[in-house]
N, C-alpha and C positions, 0 to 999 in steps of 0.2 A: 744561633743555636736555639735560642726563645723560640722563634719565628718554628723551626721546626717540630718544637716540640708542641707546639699551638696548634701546626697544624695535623700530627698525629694526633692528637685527643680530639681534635674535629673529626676527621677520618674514622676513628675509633667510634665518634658518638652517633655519627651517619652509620654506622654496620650494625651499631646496640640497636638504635632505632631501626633500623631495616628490619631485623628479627623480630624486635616488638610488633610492630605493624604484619610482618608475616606470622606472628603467632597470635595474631587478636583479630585477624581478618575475617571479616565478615560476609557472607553471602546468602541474602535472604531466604530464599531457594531454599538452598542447602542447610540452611539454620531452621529454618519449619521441619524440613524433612528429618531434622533429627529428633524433633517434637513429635516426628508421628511414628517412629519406627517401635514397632512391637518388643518385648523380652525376646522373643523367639527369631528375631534380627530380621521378620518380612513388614511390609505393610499392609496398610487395605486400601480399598477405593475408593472411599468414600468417607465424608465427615457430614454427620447432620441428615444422613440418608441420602448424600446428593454427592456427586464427583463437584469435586472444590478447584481452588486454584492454589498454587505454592508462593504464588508471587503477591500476596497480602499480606499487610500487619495484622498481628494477630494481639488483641487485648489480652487483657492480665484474665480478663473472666473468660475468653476466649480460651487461652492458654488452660486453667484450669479446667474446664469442660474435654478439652482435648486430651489432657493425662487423666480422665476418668473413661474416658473410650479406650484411649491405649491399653487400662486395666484389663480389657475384655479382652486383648490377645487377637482378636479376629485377624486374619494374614490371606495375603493372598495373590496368584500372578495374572489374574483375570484382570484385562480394561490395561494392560500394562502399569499394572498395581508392582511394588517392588525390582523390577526387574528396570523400570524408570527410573527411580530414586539411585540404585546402583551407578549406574549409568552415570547419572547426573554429579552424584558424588564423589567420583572417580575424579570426574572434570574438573569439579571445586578444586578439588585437593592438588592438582596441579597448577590449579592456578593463584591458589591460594596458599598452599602450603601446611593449613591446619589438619594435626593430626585427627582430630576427632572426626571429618568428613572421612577419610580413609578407613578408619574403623568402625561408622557405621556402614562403609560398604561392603567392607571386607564381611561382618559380622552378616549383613545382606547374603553374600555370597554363599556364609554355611547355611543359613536359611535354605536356601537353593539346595545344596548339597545333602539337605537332613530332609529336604518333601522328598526326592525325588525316591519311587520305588526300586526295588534289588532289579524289577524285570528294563527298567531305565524310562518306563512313563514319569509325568509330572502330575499330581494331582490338580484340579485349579486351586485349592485355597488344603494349607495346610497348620496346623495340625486339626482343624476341624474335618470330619468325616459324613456329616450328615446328609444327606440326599444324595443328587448329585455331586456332592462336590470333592467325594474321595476319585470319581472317574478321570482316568488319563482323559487330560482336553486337549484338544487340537484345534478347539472353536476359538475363532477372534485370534489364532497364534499363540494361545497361551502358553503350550507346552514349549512350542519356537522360540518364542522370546528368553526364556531362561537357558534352555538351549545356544541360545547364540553368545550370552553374558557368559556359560561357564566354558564357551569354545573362544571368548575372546581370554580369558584371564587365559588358560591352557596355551593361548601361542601368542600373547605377551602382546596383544591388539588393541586396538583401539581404546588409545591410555589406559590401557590395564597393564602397563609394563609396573606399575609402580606396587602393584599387589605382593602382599607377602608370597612370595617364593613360595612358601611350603603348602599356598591353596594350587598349585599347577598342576600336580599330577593326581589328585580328587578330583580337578576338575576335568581333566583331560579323560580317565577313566569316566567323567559321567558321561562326556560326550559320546564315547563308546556303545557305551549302554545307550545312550539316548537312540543314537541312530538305530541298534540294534533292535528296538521298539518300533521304531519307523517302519523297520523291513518288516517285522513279523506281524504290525496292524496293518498295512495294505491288503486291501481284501482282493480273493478270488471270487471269482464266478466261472463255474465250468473249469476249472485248473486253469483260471487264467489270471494273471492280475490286473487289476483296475486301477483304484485310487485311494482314497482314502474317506472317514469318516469321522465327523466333529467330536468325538467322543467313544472310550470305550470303556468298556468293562476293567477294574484294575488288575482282576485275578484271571480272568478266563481271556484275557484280551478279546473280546468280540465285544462289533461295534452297540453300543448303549444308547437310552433316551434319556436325554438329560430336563429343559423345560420339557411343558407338556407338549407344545407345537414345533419341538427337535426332537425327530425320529429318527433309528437306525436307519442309514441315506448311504450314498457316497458322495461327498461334498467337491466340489468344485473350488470352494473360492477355499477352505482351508485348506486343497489339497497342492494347490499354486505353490502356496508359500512351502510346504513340507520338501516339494519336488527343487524349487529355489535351494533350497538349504541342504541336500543332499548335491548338488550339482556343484556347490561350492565348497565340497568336498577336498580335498588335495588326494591326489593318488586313489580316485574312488576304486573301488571292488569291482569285480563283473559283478555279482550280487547288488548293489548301488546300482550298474549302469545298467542292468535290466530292469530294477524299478522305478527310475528315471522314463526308461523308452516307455518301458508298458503304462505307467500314467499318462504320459504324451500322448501314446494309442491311444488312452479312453479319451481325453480332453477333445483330441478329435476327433472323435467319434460322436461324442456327442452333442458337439456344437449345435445351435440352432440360430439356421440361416436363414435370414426373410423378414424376421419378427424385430422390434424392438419393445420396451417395456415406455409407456410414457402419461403423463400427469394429463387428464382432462378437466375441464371447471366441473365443479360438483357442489353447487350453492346449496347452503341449510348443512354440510358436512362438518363437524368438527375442524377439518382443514380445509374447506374451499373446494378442494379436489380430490379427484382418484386417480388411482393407478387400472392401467388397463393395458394388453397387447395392443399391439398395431403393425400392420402390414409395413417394409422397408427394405427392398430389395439388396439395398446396401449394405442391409444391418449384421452383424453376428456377435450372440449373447450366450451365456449360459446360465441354466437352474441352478439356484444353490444347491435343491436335493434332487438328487435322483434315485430311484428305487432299487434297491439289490436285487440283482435277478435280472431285470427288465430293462434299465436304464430309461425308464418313465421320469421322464420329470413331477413332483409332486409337492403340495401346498398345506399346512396345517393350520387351524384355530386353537385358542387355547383348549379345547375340549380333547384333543390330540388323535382327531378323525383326519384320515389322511384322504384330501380330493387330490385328482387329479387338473382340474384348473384354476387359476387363480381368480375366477370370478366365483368360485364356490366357497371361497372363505368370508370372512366377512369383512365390514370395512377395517376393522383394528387393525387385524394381524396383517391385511391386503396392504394396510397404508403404511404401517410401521414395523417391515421386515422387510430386508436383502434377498428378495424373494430371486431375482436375475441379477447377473452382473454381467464387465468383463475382463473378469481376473483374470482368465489367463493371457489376454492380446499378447500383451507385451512378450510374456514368457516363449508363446509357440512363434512369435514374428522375428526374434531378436534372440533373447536367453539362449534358448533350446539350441538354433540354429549355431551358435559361436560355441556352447559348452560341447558341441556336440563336432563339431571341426577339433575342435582342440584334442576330445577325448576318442579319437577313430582308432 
């Protein structure tokens, strides 16, 4: 009878402790990021003016400097600022158990819920409004990314089953909206549609200049991912699947076949090297910007003079901008082809 009772209070004290260790569990990661999330439940990108790492210790004076930035409130879904933290903290909290990773992401979550506008754009950085940064962004995936976090809580995905219930149908409604933004910023030319553009106007929805060397374009590499994220749709719209085809149209349309983009020695340069075209029969690349109207490929300096080659900019912006890529390969060799059997 001893013997039994011994060993329920063993049993009992392995369960106490089981809980203690799940309610004291620590995940470093996850334990910063609760050090840097905003009152307004987003973050920013940056500490010390520099994109950082989550995965350091952070000193006591560290620490302190860090709660007098968070003072300043600055937030924001640019660089995958917030919409990572989310993400991240979802995972903790499963795997951990601790309530407070859950509820800085949950609180993440309305952050999301409270940028985003009545028309379903995302601003990049909210509640600040100053220059660019009240414009719907679509550069880098910005608006994507938070779009995809409030389409994951909404159909209970990718460890977001464990979200409060009562964020599912805000969120679900933003996705709504969100896409419905999608549709109505894809530009026309000539009553036709195109693709898209890195930024827009929040009120008039027409496409915007955000730096001074991003100009009103139709963007290529942001327009991949928008098309991506409509095709994985469930039950898309005819509406959806004509802006799906007609961006494909323009993608190939305006591919450019023959050229590739590649580094030559350039001694005395800041970097060694340049960037330059070159003839490759094999090759196919696309502009990040192309001209509305024209579909001219086109290059800017900060001075935000728009040439049309890239040997007329200068070495900065030549050597340090996404000036070609080939975002869409994948999409038009693979994606398109299967989303597009599926949805006949």
């Amino acid at each position: 009878m001893n013997s039994f009772k011994n060993m329920s209070k063993i049993i009992l004290g392995l369960v106490a402790f089981s809980f203690f260790v799940q309610a004291n569990a620590q995940d470093l990661q996850a334990d910063n990021m609760l050090l840097f999330q905003r009152s307004s439940g987003g973050w920013y990108k940056q500490f010390r003016n520099k994109a950082f790492d989550y995965n350091v210790e952070f000193s006591a004076s560290d620490k302190a400097e860090i709660a007098d930035e968070v003072k300043k409130g600055e937030a924001t879904i640019d660089n995958e600022a917030t919409t990572k933290e989310i993400k991240y903290l979802v995972k903790a909290y499963k795997k951990y158990n601790n309530p407070k990773y859950l509820a800085a992401a949950e609180d993440g979550i309305r952050y999301l819920l409270k940028a985003q506008y009545k028309n379903g754009g995302w601003p990049q950085y909210y509640p600040d409004r100053s220059f660019y940064r009240a414009e719907i962004t679509y550069n880098d995936n910005a608006m994507l990314n938070a779009l995809k976090v409030v389409q994951d809580v909404a159909l209970k995905q990718n460890d977001f089953d464990v979200v409060n219930p009562a964020l599912i149908e805000p969120c679900s409604k933003a996705v709504s909206k969100g896409i419905d933004c999608i549709l109505k910023t894809q530009i026309r030319v000539n009553d036709k549609l195109t693709a898209w553009c890195q930024q827009y106007d929040e009120t008039t929805l027409k496409p915007a200049k955000a730096r001074a060397f991003e100009l009103p374009s139709i963007s290529s590499a942001e327009s991949v991912g928008l098309i991506e994220f409509l095709m994985n749709q469930p039950k898309p719209s005819q509406e959806i699947k004509d802006a799906i085809n007609a961006a494909i149209e323009w993608l190939q349309t305006v591919k450019i076949v023959g050229y590739k983009i590649i580094d030559v020695p350039a001694p005395g340069t800041p970097k060694g090297k340049d960037r330059r075209l070159a003839a490759d029969n094999a090759s196919i690349m696309w502009a990040r910007y192309y001209e509305i109207g024209t579909n001219k490929p086109f290059f800017c300096d900060r001075d935000g003079i728009k040439k049309y080659s890239i040997k007329e900019i200068g070495y900065e912006r030549r050597n340090g901008y996404a000036w070609y890529g080939t975002w869409p390969t994948k999409l038009l060799e693979k994606k398109y082809p299967e989303w597009l059997k599926a949805n006949k």
